[in-house]
N, C-alpha and C positions, 0 to 999 in steps of 0.2 A: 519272553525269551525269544531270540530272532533265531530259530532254528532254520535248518533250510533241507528239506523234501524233495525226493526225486520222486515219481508214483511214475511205476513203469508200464508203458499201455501193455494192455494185455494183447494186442496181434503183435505188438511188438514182442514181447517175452515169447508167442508162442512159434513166431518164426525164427527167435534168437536160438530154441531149444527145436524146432523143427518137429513144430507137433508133440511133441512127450507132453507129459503130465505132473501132477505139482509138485512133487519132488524133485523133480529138473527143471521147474519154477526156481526152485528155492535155492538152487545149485547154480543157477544162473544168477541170481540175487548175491549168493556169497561168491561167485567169480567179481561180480560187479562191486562188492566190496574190497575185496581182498586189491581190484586193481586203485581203487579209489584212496587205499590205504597207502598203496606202494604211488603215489600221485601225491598225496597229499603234503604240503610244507611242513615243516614239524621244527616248532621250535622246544615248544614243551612238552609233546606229546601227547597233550591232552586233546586237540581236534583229531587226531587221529584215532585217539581211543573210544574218540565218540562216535565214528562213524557205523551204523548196523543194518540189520537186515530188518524193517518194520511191516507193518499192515497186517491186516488177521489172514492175507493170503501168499503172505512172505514176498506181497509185488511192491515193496518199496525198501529204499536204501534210503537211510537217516544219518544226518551228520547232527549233531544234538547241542553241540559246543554252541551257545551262546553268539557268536564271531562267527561261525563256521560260513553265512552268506556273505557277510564281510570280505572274505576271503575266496570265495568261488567268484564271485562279481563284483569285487573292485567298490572301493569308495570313494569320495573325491579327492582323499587324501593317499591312497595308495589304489597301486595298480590288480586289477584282478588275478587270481592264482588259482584256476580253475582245477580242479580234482573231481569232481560227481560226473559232471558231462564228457570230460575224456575217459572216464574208465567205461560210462558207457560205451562209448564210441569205438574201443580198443575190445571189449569184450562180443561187440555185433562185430566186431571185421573179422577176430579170432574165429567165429564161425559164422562165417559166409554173408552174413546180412547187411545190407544196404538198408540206411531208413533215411 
């Protein structure tokens, strides 16, 4: 299955939360979903309904769909439609962080 993984470094998450602890881990994780959803192309719905909150310490966002790298990074036959990396990106500027 080509899933495709985000695994969020942990100085990363802990400056995105500014220090807190894993419950604002994990709230950080579902901001970063929640923006990846609202990102994401949807034709069927089903990439988007794949996308979640993974790893035994809630530091990774999973999109599960089969296609879903397919789709973040482009193949030779279609253009990329990135959604993991910009909801990162959107959710570090929402509070304050440069990476």
């Amino acid at each position: 299955m080509a899933q495709i993984r985000v695994r969020l470094n942990e100085a990363l998450l802990k400056s995105i939360i500014k220090g807190e602890e894993s419950d604002l881990i994990t709230n950080a994780a579902d901001d970063i979903v929640d923006a990846a959803k609202d990102l994401c192309p949807v034709r069927t719905g089903w990439l988007r309904s794949r996308i979640r909150v993974a790893g035994a310490n809630h530091n990774e966002v999973l999109a599960e769909a089969y296609y879903a790298s397919y789709v973040e990074l482009g193949t030779r036959f279609s253009a990329p439609q990135p959604f993991l990396r910009p909801a990162l990106d959107i959710v570090a500027a929402r509070r304050g962080v440069k990476h």
